[in-house]
C-alpha positions, 0 to 999 in steps of 0.5 A, a space after each residue: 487418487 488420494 490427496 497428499 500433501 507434500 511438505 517442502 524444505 526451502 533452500 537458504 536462496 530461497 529463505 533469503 528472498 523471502 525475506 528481501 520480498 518482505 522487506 521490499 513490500 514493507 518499504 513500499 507501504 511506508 512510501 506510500 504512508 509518507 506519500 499519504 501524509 503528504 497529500 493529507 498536508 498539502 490539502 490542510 494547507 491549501 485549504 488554511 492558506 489560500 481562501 479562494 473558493 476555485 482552489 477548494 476542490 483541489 484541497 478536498 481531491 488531494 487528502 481524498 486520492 492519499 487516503 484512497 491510495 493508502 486504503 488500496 495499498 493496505 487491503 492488497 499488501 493484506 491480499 499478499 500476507 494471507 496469501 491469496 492468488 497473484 490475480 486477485 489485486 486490484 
């Protein structure tokens, strides 16, 4: 058997909900971006606000879990546009 690689023509539905996909994913990176800044704000201003030393781990956790959140979405959102198999997100 040999191996052929068969093009196909997708249909205008099927262009159309590609590009909805795309938007969608795109909308939901930048949620998560402002989510990211947010936390990242929140943590400055309670470590600015508030001199407490009980309160310090919380200032530290919430830019920490923004920026961890942030780099997780960016690598399987990268995981998605080079197209690799829908298993393989974390």
């Amino acid at each position: 058997m040999e191996n052929q690689t068969e093009e196909r023509t997708l249909s205008l539905s099927d262009l159309l909900a590609l590009d909805r996909t795309g938007l969608a994913n795109e909308r939901t990176f930048l949620a998560y971006v402002r989510t990211f800044i947010g936390m990242l704000s929140a943590g400055i201003a309670i470590l600015k606000v508030f001199g407490f030393s009980w309160i310090r781990p919380i200032a530290y956790i919430l830019p920490a879990t923004g920026v961890m959140r942030y780099l997780a979405v960016a690598r399987n959102l990268q995981k998605i546009l080079t197209g690799e198999p829908a298993g393989s997100y974390e």
